[in-house]
C-alpha positions as YAML, in Angstrom:
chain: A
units: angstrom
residues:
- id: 1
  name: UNK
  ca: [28.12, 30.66, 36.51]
- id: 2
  name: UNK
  ca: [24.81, 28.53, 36.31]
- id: 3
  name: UNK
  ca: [22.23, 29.48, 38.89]
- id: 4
  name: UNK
  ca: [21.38, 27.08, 41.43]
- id: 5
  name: UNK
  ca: [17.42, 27.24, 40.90]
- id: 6
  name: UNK
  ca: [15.84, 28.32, 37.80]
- id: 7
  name: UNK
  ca: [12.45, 28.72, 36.70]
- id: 8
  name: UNK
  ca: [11.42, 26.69, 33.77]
- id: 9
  name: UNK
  ca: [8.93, 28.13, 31.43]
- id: 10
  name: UNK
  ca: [8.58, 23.78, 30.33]
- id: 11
  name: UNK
  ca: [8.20, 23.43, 33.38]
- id: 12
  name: UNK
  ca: [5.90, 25.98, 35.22]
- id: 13
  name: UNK
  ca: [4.77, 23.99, 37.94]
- id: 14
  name: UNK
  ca: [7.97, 24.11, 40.42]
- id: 15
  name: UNK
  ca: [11.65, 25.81, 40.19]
- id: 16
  name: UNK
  ca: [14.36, 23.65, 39.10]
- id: 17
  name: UNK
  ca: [17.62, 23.17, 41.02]
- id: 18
  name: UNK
  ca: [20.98, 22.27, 39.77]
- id: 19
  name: UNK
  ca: [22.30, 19.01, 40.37]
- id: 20
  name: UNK
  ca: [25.48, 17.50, 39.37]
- id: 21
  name: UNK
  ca: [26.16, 14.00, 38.16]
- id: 22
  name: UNK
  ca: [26.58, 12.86, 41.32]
- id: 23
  name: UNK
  ca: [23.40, 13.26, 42.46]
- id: 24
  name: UNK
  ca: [21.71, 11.34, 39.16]
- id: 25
  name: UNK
  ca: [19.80, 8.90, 41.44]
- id: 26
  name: UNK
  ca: [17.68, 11.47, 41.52]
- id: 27
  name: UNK
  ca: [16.67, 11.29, 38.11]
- id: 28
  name: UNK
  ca: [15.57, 9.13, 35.79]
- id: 29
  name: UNK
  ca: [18.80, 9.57, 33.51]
- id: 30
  name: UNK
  ca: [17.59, 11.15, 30.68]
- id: 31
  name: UNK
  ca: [16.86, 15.05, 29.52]
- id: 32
  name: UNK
  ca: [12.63, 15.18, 29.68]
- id: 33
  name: UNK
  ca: [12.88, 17.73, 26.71]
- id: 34
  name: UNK
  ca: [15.59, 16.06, 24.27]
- id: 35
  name: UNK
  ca: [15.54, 12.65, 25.19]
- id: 36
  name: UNK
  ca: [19.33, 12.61, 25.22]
- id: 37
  name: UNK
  ca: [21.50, 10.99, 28.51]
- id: 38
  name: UNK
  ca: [22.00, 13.74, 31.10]
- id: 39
  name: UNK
  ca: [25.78, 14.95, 31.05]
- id: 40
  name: UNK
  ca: [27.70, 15.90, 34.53]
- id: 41
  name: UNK
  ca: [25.31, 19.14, 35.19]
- id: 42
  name: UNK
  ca: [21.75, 19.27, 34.72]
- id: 43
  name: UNK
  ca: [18.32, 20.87, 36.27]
- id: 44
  name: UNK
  ca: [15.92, 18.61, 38.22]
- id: 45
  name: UNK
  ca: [12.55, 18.62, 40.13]
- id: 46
  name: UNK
  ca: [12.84, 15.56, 42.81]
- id: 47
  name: UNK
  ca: [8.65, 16.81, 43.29]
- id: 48
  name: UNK
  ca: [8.13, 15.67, 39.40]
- id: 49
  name: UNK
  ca: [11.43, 13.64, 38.70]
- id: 50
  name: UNK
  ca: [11.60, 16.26, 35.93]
- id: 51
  name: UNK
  ca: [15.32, 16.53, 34.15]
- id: 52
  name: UNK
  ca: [16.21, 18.68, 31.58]
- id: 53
  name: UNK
  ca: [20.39, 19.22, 31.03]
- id: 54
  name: UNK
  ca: [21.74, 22.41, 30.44]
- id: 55
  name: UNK
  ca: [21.65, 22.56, 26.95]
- id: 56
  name: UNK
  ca: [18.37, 22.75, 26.51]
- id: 57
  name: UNK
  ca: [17.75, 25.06, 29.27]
- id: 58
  name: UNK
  ca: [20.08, 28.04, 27.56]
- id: 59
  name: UNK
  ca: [18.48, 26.83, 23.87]
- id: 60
  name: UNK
  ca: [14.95, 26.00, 24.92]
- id: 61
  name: UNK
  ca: [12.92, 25.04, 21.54]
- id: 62
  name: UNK
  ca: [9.98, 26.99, 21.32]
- id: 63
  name: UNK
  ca: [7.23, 26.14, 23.54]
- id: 64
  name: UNK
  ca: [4.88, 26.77, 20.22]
- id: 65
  name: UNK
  ca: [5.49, 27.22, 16.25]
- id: 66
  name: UNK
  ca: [3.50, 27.43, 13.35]
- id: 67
  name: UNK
  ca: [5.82, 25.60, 10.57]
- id: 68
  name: UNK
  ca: [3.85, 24.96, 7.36]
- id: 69
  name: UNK
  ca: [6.31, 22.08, 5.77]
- id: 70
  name: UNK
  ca: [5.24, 20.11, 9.27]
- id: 71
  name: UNK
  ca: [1.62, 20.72, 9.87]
- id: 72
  name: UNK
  ca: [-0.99, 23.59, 8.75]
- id: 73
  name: UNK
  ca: [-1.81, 24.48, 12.26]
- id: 74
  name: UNK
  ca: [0.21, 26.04, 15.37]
- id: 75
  name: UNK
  ca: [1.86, 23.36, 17.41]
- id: 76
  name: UNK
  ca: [2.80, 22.99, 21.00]
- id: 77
  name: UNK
  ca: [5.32, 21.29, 22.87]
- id: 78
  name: UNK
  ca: [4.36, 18.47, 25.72]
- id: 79
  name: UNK
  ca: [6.99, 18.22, 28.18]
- id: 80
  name: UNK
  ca: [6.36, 15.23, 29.53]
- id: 81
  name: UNK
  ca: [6.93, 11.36, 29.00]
- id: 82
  name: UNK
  ca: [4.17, 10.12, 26.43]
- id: 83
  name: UNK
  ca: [4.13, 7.18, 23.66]
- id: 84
  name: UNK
  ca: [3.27, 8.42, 20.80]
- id: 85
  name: UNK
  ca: [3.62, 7.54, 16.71]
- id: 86
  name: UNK
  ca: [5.03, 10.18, 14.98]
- id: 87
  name: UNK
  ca: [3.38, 11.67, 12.07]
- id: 88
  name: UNK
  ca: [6.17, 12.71, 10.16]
- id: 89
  name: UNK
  ca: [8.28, 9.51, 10.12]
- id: 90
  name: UNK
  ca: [5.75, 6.43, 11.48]
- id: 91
  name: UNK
  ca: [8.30, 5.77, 14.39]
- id: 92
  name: UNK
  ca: [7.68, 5.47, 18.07]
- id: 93
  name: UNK
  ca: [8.54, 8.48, 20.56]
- id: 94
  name: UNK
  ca: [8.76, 8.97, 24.06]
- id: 95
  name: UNK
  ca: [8.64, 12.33, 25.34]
- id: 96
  name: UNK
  ca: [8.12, 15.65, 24.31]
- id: 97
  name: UNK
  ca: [6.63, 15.47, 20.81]
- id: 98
  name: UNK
  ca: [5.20, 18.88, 19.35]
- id: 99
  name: UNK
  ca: [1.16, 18.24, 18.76]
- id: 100
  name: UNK
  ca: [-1.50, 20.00, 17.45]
- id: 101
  name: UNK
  ca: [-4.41, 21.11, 19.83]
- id: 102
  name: UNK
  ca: [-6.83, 21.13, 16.61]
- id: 103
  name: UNK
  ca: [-6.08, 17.56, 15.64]
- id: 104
  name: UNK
  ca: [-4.96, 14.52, 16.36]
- id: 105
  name: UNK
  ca: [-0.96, 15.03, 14.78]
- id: 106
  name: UNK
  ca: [1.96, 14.55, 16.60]
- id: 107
  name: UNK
  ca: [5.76, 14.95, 15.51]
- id: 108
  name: UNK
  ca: [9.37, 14.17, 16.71]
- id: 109
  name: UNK
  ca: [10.72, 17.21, 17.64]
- id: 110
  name: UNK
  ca: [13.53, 16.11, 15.35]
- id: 111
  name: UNK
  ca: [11.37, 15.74, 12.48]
- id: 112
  name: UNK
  ca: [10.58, 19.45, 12.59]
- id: 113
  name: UNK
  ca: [13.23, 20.22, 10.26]
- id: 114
  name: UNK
  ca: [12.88, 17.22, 8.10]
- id: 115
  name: UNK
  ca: [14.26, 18.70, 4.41]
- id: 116
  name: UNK
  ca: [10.82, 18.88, 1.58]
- id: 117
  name: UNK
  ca: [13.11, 18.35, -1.25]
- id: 118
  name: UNK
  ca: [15.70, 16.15, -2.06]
- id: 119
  name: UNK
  ca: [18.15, 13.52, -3.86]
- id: 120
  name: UNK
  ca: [19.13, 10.47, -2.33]
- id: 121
  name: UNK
  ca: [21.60, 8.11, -3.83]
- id: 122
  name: UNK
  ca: [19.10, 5.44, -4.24]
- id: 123
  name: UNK
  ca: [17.00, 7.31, -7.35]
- id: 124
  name: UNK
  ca: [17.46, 8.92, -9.91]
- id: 125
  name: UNK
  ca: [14.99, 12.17, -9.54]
- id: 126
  name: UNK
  ca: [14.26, 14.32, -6.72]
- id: 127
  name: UNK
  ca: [12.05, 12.82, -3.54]
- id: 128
  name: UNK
  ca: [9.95, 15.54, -2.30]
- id: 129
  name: UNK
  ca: [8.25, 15.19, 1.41]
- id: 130
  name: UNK
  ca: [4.70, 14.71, 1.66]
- id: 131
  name: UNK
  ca: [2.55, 13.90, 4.46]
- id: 132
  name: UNK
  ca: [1.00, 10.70, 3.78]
- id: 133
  name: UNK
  ca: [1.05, 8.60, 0.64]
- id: 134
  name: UNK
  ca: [-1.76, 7.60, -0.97]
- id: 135
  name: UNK
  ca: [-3.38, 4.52, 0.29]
- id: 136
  name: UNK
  ca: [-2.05, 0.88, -1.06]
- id: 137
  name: UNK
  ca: [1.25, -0.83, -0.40]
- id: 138
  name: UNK
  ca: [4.22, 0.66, -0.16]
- id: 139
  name: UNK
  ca: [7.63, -0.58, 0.06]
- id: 140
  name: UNK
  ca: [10.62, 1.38, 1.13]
- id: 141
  name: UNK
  ca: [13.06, 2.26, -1.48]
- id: 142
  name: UNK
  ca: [16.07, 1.60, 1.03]
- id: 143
  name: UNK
  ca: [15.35, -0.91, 3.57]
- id: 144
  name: UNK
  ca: [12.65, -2.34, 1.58]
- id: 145
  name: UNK
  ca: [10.51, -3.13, 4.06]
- id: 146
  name: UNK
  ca: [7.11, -2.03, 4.34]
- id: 147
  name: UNK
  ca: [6.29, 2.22, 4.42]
- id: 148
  name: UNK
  ca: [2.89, 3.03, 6.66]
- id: 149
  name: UNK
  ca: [1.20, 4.99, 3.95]
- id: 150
  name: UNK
  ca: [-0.53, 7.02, 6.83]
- id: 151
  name: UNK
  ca: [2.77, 8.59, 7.71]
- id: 152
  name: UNK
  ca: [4.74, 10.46, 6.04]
- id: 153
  name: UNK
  ca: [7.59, 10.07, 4.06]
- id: 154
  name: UNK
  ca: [9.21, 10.97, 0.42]
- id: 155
  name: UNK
  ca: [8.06, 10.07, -2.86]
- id: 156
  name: UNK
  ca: [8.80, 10.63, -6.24]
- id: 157
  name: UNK
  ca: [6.43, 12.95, -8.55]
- id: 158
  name: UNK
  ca: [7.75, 10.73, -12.06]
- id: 159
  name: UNK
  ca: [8.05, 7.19, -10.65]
- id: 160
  name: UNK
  ca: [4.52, 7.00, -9.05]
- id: 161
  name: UNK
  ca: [5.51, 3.62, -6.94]
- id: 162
  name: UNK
  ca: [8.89, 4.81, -5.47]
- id: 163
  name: UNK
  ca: [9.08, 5.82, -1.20]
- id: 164
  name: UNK
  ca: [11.11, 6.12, 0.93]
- id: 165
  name: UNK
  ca: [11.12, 5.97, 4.86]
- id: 166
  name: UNK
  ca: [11.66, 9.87, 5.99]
- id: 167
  name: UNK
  ca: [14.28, 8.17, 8.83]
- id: 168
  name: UNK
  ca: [15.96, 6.33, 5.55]
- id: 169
  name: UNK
  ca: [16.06, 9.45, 3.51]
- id: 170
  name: UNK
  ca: [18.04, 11.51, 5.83]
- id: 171
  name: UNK
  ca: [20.40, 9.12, 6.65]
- id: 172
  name: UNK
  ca: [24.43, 9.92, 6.17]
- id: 173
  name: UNK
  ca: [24.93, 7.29, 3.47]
- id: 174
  name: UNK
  ca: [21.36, 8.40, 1.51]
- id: 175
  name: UNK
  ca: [21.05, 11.89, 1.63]
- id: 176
  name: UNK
  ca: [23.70, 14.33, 0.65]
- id: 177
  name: UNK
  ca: [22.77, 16.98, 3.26]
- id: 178
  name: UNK
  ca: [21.60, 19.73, 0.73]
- id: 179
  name: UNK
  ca: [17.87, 20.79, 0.65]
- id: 180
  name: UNK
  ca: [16.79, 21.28, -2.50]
- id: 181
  name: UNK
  ca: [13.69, 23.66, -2.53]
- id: 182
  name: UNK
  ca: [13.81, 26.88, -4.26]
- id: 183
  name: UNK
  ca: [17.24, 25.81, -6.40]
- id: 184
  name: UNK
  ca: [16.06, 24.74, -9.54]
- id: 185
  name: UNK
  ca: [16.14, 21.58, -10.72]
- id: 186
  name: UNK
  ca: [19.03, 20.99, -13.62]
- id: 187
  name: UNK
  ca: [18.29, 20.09, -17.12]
- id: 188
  name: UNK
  ca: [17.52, 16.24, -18.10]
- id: 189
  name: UNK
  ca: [20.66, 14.27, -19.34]
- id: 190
  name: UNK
  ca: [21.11, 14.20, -22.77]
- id: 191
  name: UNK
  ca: [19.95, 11.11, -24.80]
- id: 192
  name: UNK
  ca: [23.06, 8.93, -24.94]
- id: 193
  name: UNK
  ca: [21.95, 9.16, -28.74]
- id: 194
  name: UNK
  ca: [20.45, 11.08, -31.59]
- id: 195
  name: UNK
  ca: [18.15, 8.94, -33.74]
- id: 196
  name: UNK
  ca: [19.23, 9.54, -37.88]
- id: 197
  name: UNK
  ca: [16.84, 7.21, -38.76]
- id: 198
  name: UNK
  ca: [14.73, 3.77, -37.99]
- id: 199
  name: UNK
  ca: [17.65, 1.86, -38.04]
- id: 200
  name: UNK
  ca: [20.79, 4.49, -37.65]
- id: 201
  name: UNK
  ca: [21.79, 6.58, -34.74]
- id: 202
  name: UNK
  ca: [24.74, 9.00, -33.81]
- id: 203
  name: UNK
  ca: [25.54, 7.67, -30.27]
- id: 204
  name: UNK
  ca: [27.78, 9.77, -28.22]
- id: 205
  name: UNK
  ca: [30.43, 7.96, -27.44]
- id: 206
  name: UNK
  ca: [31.28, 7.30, -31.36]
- id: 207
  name: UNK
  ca: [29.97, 10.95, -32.75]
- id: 208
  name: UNK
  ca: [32.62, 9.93, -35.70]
- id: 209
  name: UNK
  ca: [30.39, 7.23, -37.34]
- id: 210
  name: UNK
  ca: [26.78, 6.59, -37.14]
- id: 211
  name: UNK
  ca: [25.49, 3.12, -35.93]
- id: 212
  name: UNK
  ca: [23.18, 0.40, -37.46]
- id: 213
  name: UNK
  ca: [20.38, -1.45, -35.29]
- id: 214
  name: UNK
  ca: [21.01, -5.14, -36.24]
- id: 215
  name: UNK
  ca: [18.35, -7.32, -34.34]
- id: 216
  name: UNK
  ca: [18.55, -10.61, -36.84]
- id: 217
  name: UNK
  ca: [19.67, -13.68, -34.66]
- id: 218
  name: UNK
  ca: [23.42, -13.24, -35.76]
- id: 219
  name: UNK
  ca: [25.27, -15.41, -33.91]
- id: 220
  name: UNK
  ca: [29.28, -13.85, -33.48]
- id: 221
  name: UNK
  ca: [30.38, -17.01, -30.63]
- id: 222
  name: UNK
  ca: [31.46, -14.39, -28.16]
- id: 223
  name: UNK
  ca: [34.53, -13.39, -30.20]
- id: 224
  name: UNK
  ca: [32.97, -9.81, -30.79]
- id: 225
  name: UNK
  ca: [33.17, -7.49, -27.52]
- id: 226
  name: UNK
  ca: [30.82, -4.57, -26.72]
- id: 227
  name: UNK
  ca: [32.63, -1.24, -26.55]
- id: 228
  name: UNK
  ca: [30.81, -0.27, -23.02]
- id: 229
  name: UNK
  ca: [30.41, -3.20, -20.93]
- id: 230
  name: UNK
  ca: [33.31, -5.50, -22.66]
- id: 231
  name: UNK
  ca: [31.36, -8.18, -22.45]
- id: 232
  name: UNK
  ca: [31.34, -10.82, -25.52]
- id: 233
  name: UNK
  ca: [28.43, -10.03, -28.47]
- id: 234
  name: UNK
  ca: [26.34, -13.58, -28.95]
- id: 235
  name: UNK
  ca: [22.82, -13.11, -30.44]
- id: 236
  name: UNK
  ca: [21.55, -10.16, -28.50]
- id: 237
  name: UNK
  ca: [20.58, -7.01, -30.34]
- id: 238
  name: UNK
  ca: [23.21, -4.61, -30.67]
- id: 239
  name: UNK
  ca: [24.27, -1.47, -32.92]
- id: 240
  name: UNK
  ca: [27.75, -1.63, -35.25]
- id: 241
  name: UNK
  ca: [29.55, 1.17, -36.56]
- id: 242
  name: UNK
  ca: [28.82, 2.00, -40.67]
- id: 243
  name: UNK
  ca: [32.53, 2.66, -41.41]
- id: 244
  name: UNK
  ca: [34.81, 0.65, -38.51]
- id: 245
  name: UNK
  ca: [34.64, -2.17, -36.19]
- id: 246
  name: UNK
  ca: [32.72, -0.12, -33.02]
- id: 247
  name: UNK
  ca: [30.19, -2.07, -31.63]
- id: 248
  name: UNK
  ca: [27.51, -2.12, -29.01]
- id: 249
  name: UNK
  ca: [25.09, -3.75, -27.08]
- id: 250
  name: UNK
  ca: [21.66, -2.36, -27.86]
- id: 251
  name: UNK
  ca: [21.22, -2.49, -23.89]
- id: 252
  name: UNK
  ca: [24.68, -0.81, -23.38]
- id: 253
  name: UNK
  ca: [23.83, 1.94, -26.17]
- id: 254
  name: UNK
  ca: [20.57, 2.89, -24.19]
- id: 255
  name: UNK
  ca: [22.13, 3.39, -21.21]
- id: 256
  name: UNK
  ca: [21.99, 6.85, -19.20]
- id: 257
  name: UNK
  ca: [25.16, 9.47, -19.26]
- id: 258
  name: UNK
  ca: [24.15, 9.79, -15.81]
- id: 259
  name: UNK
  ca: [23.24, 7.39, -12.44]
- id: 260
  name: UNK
  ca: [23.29, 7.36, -9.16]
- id: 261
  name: UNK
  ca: [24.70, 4.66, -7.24]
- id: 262
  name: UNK
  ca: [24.53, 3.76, -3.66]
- id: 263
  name: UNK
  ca: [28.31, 3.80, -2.82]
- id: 264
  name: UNK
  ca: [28.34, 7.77, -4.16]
- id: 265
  name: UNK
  ca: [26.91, 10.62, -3.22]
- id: 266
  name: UNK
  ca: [26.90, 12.56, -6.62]
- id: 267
  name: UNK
  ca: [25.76, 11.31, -9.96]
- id: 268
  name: UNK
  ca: [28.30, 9.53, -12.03]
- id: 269
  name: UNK
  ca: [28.62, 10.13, -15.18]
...
C-alpha cells in the first residue's frame, strides 16, 4: 500500500519515488535521516541521491523542537550529510544532526533523549546530565580515558572529580534503563555502626555485644580471622567483641551496607 512518489516535507526540493532493494545502486546505502542501512523498500531522489527508508517516512522526527534538557533554544533538523561534533556526547556525526540557528550547538538526533538523571553501576550516587563540565581534566569513570570537558556528559553533585562519557552512561551493562528525575532519591544507608563511645561501637552485624577499637601493634600470627572478609588478623587495627570471640577488621567494620558493583545492576547489600 506505499505510494509510489511521495512528497517529503525533509526533503522539499523534489518528490521521492519508491524503490526497492534492487534498485540500491541508486543510492548511497544508507537512510539520509537515521543513518541506519536501507532495508528492501525505501524512498529516493536519483536528482539529490537523497534516501530515506520507510520508517522514517511514516515516523518522521520533527523537523523542529524546543527540548529544554538538550538546549535552551528551538532546534532544527538538517537533512543532509554534514560532519559535525556533537554537543551532547563529544562524538563525531554524519548526517542529520538537530542545530540551533542562534548558536553554534549541534546534537545527535539520538542524544535528544539522553536521560538527566541517573545510576550507573560504576558509582555509588546519582550522575545527573549537564552540558559541559567545568574546565580541567577529566577522566571517564568507565573507559577511563579522557572526557572533553566542552561536551557534555554526567557528573556527580558529591564526588566533585567523578564523569562519565554520556555514550558510556547509557550503555546496557552501565545504566539500568530507569530515569531518575522527579522520583526521589532514597534515604542514605545506615552507618554499618553506632558509635557508644571513643573506643566502643554497636556494629550491625553483632547488635548482641558492643566492640572495642584496639589499634596497639598486637601481633595475633594470622591465627585470628576477621568475621567479614575471613581473612587472617596480623597487626592491623581491628574491633573485638566485649563479651565473645567476634572480631573485625577496622577496614571491614567501616565498610558500606550497600555498593554497587560492575557485574550488577542493583545495589548489593
Amino acid at each position: 500500500m506505499l505510494s509510489l512518489e511521495i512528497d517529503y516535507p525533509y526533503h522539499p526540493k523534489h518528490p521521492l519515488k519508491f524503490l526497492t532493494k534492487e534498485e540500491q545502486h541508486f543510492s548511497h546505502g544508507k537512510c539520509r535521516i537515521c543513518g541506519k542501512e536501507l532495508r528492501w523498500k525505501f524512498y529516493h531522489c536519483s536528482i539529490c541521491k537523497f534516501s530515506v527508508d520507510v520508517d522514517c517516512v511514516r515516523d518522521p522526527s520533527p523537523l523542529a523542537i524546543l527540548f529544554p534538557k538538550a538546549h535552551e533554544h528551538q532546534l532544527s533538523v538538517t537533512p543532509r550529510k554534514i560532519s559535525f561534533d556533537c554537543d551532547a556526547c563529544g562524538m563525531a556525526g554524519h548526517r542529520s544532526p538537530y542545530s540551533c540557528q542562534q548558536c553554534d550547538f549541534m546534537i545527535h538526533q539520538s542524544c535528544i533523549d539522553l536521560p538527566e538523571i541517573i545510576n550507573v553501576n560504576r558509582h555509588e550516587h546519582r550522575l545527573s546530565r549537564c552540558l559541559h563540565l567545568s574546565p580541567g581534566s577529566w577522566i571517564c569513570g568507565f573507559c577511563h580515558k579522557k572526557v572533553d570537558w566542552s561536551y557534555g556528559a554526567y557528573s556527580c553533585s558529591i564526588c566533585p572529580n567523578y564523569a562519565i562519557h554520556s555514550k558510556c552512561a547509557i550503555r546496557d551493562d552501565v545504566w539500568d534503563k530507569l530515569e531518575l528525575k522527579g522520583i526521589p532519591e532514597e534515604p542514605q544507608d545506615m552507618e554499618p555502626f553506632k558509635v557508644i563511645d571513643e573506643n566502643l561501637i554497636c556494629h550491625f552485624s553483632h547488635e548482641e555485644h558492643y566492640l572495642q577499637l584496639n589499634e596497639e601493634d598486637i601481633i595475633f600470627g594470622g591465627s585470628i580471622l576477621c568475621e567479614a572478609c575471613v581473612l587472617p588478623i596480623y597487626s592491623q587495627a581491628f574491633y573485638s567483641c566485649v563479651q565473645c570471640n567476634f572480631i573485625l577488621h577496622k577496614t571491614c567494620a567501616n565498610l558500606s551496607r550497600k555498593k554497587r558493583h560492575f557485574y550488577h545492576g542493583k545495589p548489593l547489600s
